[in-house]
ZAMARGU-4260 file (C-alpha; in steps of 0.2 Angstrom, whole numbers, plus 5000, padded with zeros to 4 digits):
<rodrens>
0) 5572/5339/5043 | 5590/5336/5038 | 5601/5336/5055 | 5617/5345/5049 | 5623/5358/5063
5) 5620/5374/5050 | 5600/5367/5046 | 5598/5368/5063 | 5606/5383/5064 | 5594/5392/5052
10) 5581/5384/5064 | 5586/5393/5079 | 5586/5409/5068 | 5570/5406/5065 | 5566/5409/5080
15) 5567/5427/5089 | 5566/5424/5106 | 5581/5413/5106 | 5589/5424/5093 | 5586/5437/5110
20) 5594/5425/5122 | 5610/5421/5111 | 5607/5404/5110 | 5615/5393/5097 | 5616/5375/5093
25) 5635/5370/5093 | 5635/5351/5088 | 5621/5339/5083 | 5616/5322/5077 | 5601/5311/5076
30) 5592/5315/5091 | 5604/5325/5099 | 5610/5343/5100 | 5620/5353/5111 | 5617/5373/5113
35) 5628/5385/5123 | 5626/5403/5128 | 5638/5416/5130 | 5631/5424/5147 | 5627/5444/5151
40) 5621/5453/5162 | 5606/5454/5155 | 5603/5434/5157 | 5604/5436/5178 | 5594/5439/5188
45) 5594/5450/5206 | 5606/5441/5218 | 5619/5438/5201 | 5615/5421/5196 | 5607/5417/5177
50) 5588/5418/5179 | 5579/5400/5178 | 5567/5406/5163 | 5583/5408/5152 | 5589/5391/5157
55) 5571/5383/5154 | 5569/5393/5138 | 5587/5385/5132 | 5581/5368/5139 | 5566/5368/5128
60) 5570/5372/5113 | 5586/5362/5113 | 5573/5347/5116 | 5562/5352/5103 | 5577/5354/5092
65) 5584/5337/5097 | 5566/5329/5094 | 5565/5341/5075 | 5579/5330/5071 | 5568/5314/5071
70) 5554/5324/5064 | 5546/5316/5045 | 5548/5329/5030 | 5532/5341/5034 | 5531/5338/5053
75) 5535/5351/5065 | 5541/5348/5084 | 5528/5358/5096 | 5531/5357/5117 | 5516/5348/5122
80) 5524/5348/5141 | 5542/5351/5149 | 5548/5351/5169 | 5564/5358/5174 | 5573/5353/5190
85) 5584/5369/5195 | 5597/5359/5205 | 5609/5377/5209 | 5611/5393/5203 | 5623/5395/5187
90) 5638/5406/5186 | 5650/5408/5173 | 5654/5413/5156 | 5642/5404/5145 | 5631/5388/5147
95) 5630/5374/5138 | 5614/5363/5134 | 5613/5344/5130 | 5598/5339/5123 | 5591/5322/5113
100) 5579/5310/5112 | 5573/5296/5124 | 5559/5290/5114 | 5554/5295/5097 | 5537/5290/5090
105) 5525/5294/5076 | 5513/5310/5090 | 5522/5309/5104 | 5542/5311/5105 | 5550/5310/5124
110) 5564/5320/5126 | 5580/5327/5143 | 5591/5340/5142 | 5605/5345/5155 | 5609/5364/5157
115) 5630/5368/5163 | 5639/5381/5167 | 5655/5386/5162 | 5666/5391/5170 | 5682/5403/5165
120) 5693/5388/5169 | 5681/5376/5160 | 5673/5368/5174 | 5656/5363/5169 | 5644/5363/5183
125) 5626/5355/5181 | 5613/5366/5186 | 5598/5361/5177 | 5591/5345/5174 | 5573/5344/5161
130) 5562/5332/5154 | 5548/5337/5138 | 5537/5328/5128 | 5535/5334/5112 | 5520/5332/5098
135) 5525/5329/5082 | 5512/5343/5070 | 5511/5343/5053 | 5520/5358/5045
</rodrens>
């Protein structure tokens, strides 16, 4: 799969849940990409902080999309196994997701991502810390 930020773009599309959440990828290169969300109230959950299953939802794919990037024409990227480690609560306006490649290989493709918040005066905050090991499938 071609890396360029608008194919992955397409890629995220693609897919409805994350077209729910309001993810999108906002930079990317071999390996890597970086996704942000603009947050709503609909993303919280009941004491006002944004719900860990959004966070772990934008963690993964933004892995699986870092790891699509390495992927040979014809292969898709499926989660075989991911693990989040919530380290706070996240407030703010929108969060932004690192994600790329430890280790590529030809199955088996290991993968980290970092979650921040934003805040309004641009203070990021990390709030999610998640690993995933991704199977490469054919198409």
């Amino acid at each position: 799969m071609s890396f360029d930020l608008e194919t992955l773009r397409g890629f995220f599309r693609a897919a409805p849940f994350m077209v729910d959440l309001g993810v999108e990828p906002v930079a990317a290169g071999e390996g890597r990409i970086s996704t942000e969300l603009r947050l709503a109230p609909r993303h919280l959950q009941h004491t006002g902080v944004v719900h860990a299953g959004v966070m772990a939802a934008m963690a993964d794919h933004s892995m699986g999309a870092a790891a699509q990037t390495l992927a040979p024409t014809g292969q898709w990227i499926l989660t075989a196994e991911f693990k989040t480690n919530l380290l706070r609560g996240a407030r703010g306006e929108r969060l932004l997701c690192e994600a790329w490649v430890i280790k590529p290989g030809r199955q088996l493709m290991f993968t980290e991502a970092e979650v921040y918040a934003i805040e309004a005066d641009g203070q990021r905050r990390l709030c999610v810390k998640a690993s995933g090991t991704m199977a490469v499938t054919p198409a």
